[in-house]
C-alpha positions in Angstrom: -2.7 -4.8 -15.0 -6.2 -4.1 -14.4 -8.4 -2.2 -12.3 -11.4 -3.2 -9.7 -13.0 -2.7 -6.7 -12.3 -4.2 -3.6 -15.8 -5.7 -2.7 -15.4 -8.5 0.1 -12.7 -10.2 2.2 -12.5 -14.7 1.3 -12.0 -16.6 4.6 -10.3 -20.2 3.9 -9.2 -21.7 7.0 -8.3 -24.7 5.1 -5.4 -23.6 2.7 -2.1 -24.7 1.7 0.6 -23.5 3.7 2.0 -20.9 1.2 -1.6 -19.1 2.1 -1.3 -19.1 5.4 -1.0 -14.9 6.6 -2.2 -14.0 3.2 -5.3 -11.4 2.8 -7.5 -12.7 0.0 -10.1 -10.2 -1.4 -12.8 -10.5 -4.0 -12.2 -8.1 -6.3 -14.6 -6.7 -9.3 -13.1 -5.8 -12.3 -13.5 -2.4 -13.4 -13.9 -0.5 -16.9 -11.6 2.7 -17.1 -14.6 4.9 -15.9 -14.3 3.1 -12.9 -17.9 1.1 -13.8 -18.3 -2.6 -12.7 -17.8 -4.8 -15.2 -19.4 -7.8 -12.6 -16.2 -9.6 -13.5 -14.7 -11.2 -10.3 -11.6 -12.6 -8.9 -10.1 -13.4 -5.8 -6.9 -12.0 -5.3 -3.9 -12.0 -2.7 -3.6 -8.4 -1.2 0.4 -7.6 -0.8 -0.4 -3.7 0.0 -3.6 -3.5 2.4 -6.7 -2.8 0.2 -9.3 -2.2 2.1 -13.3 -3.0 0.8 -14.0 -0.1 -1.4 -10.9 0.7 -2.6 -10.2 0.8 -6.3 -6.8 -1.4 -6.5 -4.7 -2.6 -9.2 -4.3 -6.0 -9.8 -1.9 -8.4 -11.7 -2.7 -11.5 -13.0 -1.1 -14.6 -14.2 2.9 -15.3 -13.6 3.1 -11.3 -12.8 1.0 -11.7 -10.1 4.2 -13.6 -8.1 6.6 -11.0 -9.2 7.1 -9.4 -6.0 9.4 -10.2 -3.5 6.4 -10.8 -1.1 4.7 -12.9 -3.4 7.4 -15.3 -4.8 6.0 -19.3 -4.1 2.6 -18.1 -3.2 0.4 -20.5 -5.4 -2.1 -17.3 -6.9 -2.5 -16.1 -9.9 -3.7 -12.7 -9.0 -2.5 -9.8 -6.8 -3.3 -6.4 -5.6 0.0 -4.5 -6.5 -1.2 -1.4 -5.9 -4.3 1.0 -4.2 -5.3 3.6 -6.9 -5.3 7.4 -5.6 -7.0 8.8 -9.1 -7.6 8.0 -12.1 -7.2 10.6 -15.2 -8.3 10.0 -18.8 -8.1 12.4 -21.5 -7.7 15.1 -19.3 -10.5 14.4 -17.2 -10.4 13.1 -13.6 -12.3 10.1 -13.6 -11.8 8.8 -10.1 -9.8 10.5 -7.0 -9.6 8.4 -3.8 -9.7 11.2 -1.5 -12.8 13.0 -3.0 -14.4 9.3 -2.4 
């Protein structure tokens, strides 16, 4: 799993059929401190991340795990929107403190 940012919304009306009524987001890849590591991806949202959010996101065969995900040709997914994050005691991110 890693973390990132939501940043932007994709918009493919041309897609395969298994994308059809799937969210894709572009999503930059975060350090633990929550800094932008400019790393993107584009990523199938199964939970409704919004822009902004910090989200994690699975990659690879993991990222079709999910029962809502199963045949959907991606290889990354948001599994999850982050409410805080805490590293060695110290709170380095908390959603609802923005």
């Amino acid at each position: 799993m890693e973390l990132g940012r939501v940043e932007g919304t994709i918009v493919s009306t041309a897609k395969v059929d298994r994308l059809h009524g799937q969210k894709l987001m572009l999503i930059n890849l975060v350090n633990p401190d929550i800094k932008p590591t400019s790393n993107y991806v584009v990523a199938v949202d199964s939970v409704g991340a919004g822009k902004g959010e910090i989200v994690l996101v699975v990659r690879g065969s993991s990222a079709r795990q999910t029962q809502s995900m199963q045949n959907v040709p991606t290889d990354a997914s948001i599994i999850a929107i982050v409410d805080s994050v805490e590293l060695k005691g110290k709170i380095l991110y908390n959603k609802a403190k923005g």
